[in-house]
N, C-alpha and C positions, 0 to 999 in steps of 0.2 A: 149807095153801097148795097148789092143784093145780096153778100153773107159774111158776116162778121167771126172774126177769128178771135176767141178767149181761151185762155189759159190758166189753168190752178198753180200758182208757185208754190203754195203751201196749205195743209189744211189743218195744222195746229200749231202752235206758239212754237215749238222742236222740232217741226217739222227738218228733213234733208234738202238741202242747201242746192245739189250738183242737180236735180232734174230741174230747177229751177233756171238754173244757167244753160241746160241745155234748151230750153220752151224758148229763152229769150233770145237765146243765138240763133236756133234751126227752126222757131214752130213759126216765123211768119206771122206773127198776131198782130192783132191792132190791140186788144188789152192782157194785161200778166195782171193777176187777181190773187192776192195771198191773203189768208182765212186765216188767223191764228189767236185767235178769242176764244176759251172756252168760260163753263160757266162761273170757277173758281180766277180764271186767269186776271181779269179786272179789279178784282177785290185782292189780289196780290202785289197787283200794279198800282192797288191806292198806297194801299199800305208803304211800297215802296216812293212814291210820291210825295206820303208823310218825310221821311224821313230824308228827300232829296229835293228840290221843286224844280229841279232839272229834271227828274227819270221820272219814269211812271209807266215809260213806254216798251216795247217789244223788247227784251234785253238781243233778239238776235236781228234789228230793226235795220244796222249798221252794216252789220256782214252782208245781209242781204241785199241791202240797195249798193253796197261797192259791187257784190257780184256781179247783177244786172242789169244797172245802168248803163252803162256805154253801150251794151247791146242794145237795150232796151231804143234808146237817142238813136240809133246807129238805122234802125230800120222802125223808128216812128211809135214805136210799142208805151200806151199809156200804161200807167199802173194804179189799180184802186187796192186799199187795203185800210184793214180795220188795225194796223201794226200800233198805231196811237192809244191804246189800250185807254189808261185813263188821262193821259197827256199829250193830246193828238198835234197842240201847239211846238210841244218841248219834240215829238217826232218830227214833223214838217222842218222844224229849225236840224235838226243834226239832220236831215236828209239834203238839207242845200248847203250843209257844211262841208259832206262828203262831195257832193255834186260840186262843188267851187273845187275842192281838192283836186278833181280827175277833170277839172275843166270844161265842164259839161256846162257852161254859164244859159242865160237865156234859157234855161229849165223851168216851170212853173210849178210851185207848189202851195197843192192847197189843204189847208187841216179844216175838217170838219166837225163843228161842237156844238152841245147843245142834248148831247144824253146822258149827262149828269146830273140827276135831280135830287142827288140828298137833300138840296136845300127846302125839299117841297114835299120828302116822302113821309112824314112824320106820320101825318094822319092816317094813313093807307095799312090795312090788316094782312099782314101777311102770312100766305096759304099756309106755310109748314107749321108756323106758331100759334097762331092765332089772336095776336095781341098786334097794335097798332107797331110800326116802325119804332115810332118816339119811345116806347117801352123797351127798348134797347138802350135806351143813354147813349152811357161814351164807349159801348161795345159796337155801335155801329159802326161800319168803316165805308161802305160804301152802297150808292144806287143808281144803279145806270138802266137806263131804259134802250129797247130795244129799236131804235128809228130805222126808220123806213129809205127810202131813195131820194127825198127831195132836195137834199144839201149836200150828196154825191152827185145828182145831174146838175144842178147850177153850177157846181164847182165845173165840171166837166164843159157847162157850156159857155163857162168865162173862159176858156181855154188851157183848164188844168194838166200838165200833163202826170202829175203823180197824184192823187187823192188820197187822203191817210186823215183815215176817221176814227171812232173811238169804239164804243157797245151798239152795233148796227147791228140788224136780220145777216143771217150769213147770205141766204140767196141774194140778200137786196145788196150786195157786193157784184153781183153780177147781172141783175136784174137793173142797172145803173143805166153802164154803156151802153146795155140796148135798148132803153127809152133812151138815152141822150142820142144814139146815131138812126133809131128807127122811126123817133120822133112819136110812136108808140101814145095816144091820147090816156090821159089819168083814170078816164072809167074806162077803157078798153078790156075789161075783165077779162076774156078770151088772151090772148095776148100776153098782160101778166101775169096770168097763172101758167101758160108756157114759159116764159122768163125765168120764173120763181122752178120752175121745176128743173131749166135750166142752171139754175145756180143750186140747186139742192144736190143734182149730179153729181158737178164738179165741185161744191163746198170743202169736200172730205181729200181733194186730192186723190193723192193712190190708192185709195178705198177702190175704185172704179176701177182701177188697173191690175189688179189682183193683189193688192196690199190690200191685207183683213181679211183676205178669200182665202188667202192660200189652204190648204189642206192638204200635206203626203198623201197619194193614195188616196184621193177623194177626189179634191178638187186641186186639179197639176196648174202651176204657173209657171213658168219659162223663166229664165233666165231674172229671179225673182231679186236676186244682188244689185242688179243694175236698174229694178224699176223706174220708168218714167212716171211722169206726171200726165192727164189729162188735158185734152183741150177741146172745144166745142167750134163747130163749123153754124153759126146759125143765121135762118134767111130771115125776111121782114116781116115774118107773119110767127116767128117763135119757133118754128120746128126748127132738130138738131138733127146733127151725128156728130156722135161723141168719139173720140178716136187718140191717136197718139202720138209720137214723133216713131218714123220709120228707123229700126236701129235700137228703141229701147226695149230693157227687158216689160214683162207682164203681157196683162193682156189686156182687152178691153173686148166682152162677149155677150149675149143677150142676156148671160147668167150672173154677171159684174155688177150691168148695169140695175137688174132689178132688185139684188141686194142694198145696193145703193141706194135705191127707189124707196125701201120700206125701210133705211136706217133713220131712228130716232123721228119716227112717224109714228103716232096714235090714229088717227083717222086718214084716209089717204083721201077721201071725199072733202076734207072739211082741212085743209092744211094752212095754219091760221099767221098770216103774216100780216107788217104793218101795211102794206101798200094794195092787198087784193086775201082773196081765201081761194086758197089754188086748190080746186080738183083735181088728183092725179085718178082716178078711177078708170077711167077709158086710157089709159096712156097706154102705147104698143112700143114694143120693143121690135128690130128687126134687122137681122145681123144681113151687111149688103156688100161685106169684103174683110179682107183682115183687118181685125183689129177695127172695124167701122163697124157702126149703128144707127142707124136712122131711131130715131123719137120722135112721135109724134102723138095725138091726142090728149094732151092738158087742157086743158079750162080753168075758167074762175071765177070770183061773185064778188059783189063791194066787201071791202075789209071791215072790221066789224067797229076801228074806232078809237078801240083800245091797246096800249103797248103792253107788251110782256116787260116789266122791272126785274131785274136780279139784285138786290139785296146782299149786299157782304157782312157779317158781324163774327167779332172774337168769340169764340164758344171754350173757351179754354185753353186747356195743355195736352199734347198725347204728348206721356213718356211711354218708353219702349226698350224692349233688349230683347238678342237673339242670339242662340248659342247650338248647335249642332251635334250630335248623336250617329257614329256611323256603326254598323258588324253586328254582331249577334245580340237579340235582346234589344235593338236602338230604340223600336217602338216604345216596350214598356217605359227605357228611361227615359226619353222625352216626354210622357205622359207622366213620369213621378216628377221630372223638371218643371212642370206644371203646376200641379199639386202642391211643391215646396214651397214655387212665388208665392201662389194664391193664399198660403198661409201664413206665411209670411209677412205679408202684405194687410192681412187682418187685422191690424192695430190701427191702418188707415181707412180700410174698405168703406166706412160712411162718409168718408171725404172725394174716394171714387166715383167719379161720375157714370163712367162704361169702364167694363174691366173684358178681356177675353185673354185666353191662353190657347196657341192651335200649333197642330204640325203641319208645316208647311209641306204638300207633296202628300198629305193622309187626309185632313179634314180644314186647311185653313180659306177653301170658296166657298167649301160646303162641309157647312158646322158637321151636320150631323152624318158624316159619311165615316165607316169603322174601315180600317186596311183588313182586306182578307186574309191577308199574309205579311210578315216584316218585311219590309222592303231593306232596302240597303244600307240606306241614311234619310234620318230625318233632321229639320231645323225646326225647331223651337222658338217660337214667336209669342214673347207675352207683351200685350199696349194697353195702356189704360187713359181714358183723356180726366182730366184732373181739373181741379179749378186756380190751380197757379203753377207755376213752374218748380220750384222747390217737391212739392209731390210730386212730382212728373219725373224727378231725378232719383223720385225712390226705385221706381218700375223698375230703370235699366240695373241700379244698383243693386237690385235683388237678384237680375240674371247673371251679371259678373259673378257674384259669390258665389253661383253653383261651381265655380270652377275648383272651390275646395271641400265648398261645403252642401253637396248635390251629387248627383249619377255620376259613375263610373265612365271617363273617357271625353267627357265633355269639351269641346273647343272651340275655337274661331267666335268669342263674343264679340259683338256690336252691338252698342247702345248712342241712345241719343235723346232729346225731345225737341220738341215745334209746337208754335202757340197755333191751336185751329182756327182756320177760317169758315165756318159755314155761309150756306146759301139759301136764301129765303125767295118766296117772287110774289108779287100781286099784280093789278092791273091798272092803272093808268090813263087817263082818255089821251087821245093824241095832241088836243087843242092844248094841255099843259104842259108838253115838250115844243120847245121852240130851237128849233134847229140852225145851224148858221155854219158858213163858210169864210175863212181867211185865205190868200191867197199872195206870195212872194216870190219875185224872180230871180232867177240865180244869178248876182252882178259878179264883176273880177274884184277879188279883192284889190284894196286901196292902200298904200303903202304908210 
């Protein structure tokens, strides 16, 4: 094969659904690659896991592979995806349930496991706390480690056609196929730091295509309603061009892509994955037709060793309420709507863990920002995260009562509360994650 055809179906757990159907139908791939892991998303998916030992996976896992598949079968299109959240088994199983449905039999699927390591994190200090894992108790919920490509290409060279893994590298979802079809050796550093920068591109989906560019009057994107999805043309040595299906909205420009380039990058010299440390520093952008970009110059160095862990644990309760101020004057009474909570709320305040009060549209990105002038309407936003649920239902409770007992005009409240999840990370050698693949064919059901 001298260049290999990848596609972004998604590049978060909500991601849109239709550009995905159309990569599967029109973009000609050999893989459809959906991203949909962030860093709270698995610590949700445990929690949901708890409480079902069937679910734990992508809740839109189902939708998407009925969309895709038959296209997918239809013109050979593998698919790798991290949709297995924290139950990459219980995914793999409902994906050959839907597949026996639409009769797609003879379908292979393989779940890959092996980076969940609660059972081994205890010891391990993590960064944002400072205190061992085990110093969490029973508020831990989850820790998954970030693995690399070794149990996505096995899987891929037992002849997987769908891969559905768990807490992987985003790149190393596409960093897979091209060691499993380029054959790509394990030190070839050069090589996988192209790869990795190849899936760092497309990781984000329409990020690249002017989803997250857009800008009125800045930065123009086309026909931005209908954006498509990305897809990568790449040869046996790692160079790309990055491009799209002919027909969708966005775009794909030299300016897309180097956005993309520096999203969620600290060092671009030093880009620390499991499998290689990818140098993007020489990488050249070079627009060679619509909507096309040739990429080339990536590098990279042995990997250092170590996995990035993310950490899930219960940090509480945010309760919350929010109530709206429109016409003359709205400023000041959302700012006294404020005031009344917070005093309000005084009998509890040493049971508050974080308290804030903001106007949403005047100062709630940015605390400390004053309106020069009233604006039209403001919303009123008070949350506080609490250390149980029962406080958490005083927050919103205190916003409803402005409605008799507070500013002039007050309306449309909304309260609620959510137990939080936070996120911790530390490091890991690789030799303690042991990675693995299952793999099962789609037979006809049996009567």
């Amino acid at each position: 094969m001298s260049v290999l055809r990848i596609g972004a179906g998604a590049g978060f757990q909500g991601d849109r659904i239709a550009p995905a159907i159309a990569l599967a139908e029109r973009g000609q791939l050999d893989y459809l690659v959906f991203e949909c892991l962030g860093e709270r998303t698995i610590a949700l998916a445990q929690q949901a896991r708890s409480l079902d030992p069937s679910q734990g996976y992508d809740p839109l896992l189902e939708r998407r592979m009925r969309a895709v598949l038959p296209a997918c079968v239809r013109s050979g299109t593998r698919i790798v995806t991290n949709m297995g959240a924290a139950n990459p088994r219980a995914a793999a199983e409902k994906t050959r349930a839907v597949a026996r449905e639409l009769g797609l039999t003879g379908l292979k699927v393989a779940a890959v496991t092996g980076d969940d390591v609660v059972d081994r994190i205890g010891d391990f200090i993590l960064d944002e706390t400072g205190t061992t894992a085990s110093a969490l108790g029973d508020r831990l919920v989850s820790a998954n480690a970030y693995i690399g490509i070794d149990g996505l290409v096995a899987a891929l060279n037992a002849g997987a056609d769908v891969v559905i893994c768990g807490r992987a590298s985003d790149p190393s979802l596409f960093l897979a196929p091209l060691v499993h079809e380029f054959g790509w050796a394990r030190d070839d550093w050069t090589r996988l730091g192209r790869g990795i920068l190849v899936g760092h591109l497309l990781e984000c989906a329409a990020q690249i295509t002017g989803g997250y560019f857009a800008d009125p009057g800045v930065k123009e994107v086309p026909d931005l309603a209908n954006i498509g999805h990305p897809l990568a043309e790449v040869d046996c040595d790692g160079n790309a061009v990055i491009t799209k299906l002919d027909g969708s909205g966005g775009c794909v420009s030299r300016a897309t892509c180097i956005e993309q380039l520096l999203y969620e990058i600290h060092d671009p010299a030093r880009y620390l994955q499991p499998d290689v440390v990818a140098d993007f520093s020489g990488v050249q952008f070079r627009e060679i037709g619509a909507d096309r970009v040739a990429v080339t110059g990536a590098s990279g160095t042995p990997a250092t060793g170590l996995l990035k862990v993310s950490v899930g644990y219960r940090d509480g309760w945010l309760g919350e309420g929010q109530i709206s101020y429109a016409g003359a004057n709205c400023l000041a009474r959302g700012q006294l709507a404020i005031d009344l909570v917070r005093d309000r709320l005084a009998h509890i305040s040493g049971a508050l863990l974080e308290q804030r009060g903001e106007l949403i549209g005047v100062n709630s990105v940015l605390p400390t920002t004053s309106a020069s002038a009233c604006p039209a309407e403001v919303r009123m936003r008070y949350a506080a995260r609490c250390p149980d649920a029962q406080t958490a239902r005083a927050v919103g409770e205190e916003v409803e009562g402005l409605y008799l007992a507070g500013p002039a005009g007050g309306g449309g409240v909304t309260k609620g509360i959510r137990e939080v999840l936070a996120i911790a990370s530390t490091l890991m050698p690789a030799d303690r994650v042991a990675v693995t693949f299952e793999m099962q064919e789609v037979q006809h059901e049996t009567a």
